[in-house]
VMD Tcl script that draws the C-alpha trace (Angstrom):
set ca {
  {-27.07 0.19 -14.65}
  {-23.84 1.92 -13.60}
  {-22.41 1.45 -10.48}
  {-20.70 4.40 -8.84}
  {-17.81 4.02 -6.34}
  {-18.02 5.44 -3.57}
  {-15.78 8.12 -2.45}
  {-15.07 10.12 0.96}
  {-17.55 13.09 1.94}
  {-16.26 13.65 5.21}
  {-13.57 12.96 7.54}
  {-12.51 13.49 11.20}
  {-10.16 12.03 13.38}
  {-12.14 10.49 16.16}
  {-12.38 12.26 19.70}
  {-9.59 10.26 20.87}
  {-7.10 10.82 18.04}
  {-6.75 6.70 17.60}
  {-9.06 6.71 14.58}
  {-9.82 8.20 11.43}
  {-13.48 8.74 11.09}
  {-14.93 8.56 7.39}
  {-18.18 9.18 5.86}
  {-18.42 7.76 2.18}
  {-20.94 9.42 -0.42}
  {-22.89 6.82 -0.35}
  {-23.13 7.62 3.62}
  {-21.20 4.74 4.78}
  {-19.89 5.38 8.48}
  {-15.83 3.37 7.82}
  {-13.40 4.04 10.60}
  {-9.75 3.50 10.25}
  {-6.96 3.46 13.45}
  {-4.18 5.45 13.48}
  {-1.95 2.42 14.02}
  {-3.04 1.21 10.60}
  {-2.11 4.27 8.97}
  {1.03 4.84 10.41}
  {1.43 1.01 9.39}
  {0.77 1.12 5.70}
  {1.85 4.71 5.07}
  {3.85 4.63 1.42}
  {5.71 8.12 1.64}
  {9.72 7.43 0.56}
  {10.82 7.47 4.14}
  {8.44 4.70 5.47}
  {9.09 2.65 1.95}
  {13.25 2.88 2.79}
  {12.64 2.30 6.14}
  {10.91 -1.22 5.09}
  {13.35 -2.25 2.38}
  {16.07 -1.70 5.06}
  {14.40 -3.35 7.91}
  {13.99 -0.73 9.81}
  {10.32 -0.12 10.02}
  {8.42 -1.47 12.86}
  {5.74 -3.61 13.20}
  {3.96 -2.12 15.43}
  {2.78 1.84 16.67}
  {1.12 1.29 20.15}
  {-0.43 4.60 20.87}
  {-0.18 6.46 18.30}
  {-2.38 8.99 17.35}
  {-3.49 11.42 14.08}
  {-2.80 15.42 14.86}
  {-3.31 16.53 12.10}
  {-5.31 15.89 8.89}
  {-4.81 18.21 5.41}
  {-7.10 17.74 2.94}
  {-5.26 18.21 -0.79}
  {-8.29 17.01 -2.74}
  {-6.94 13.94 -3.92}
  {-5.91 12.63 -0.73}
  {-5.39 13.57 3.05}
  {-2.07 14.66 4.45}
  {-2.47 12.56 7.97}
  {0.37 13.83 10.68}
  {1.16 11.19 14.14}
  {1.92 12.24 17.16}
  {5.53 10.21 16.36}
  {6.57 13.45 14.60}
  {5.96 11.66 11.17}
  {3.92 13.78 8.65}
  {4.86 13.09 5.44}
  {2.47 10.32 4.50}
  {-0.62 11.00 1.63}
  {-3.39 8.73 1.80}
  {-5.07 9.16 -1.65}
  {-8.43 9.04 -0.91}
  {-8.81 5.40 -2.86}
  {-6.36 4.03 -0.77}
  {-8.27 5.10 2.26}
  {-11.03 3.27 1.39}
  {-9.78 0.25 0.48}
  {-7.76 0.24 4.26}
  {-11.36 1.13 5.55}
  {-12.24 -2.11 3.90}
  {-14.74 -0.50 1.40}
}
mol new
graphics top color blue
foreach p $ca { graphics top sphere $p radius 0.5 }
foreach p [lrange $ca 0 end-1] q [lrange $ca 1 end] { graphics top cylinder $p $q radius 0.2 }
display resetview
């Protein structure tokens, strides 16, 4: 028997713009805030910013405006101005704790 990972259908940011809303293929409903994307985005400004010290620990109210889809992963944009970060869609899952 092969096992098959699973992998993201669908996505939405929630209604509030605090979450991002995922749907897996093998229809698992995962849900992952904002504040931990913002937190563990990996683009070269957020990875200088933490080798210099000078990336916080914390993003109260932030919120996703805008999400672009580039097949492999999702081009997530925060209401801090910062929209540089790709997910790839693997690494969405594992921070969605699948």
């Amino acid at each position: 028997m092969t096992l098959v990972a699973p992998a993201i259908a669908d996505y939405e940011a929630s209604a509030d713009l605090a979450a991002l809303l995922v749907r897996t293929t093998q229809d698992d409903a995962l849900s992952v805030s904002a504040e931990t994307l913002r937190l563990s985005c990996k683009c070269a400004h957020c990875t200088r910013a933490r080798f210099d010290g000078r990336f916080p620990d914390r993003f109260p109210g932030i919120a996703i405006t805008e999400i672009g889809d580039l097949g492999y992963g999702l081009n997530i944009s925060f209401s801090d101005g910062h929209a540089r970060g790709i997910y790839p869609k693997p690494y969405l899952l594992s921070l969605a704790g699948c």
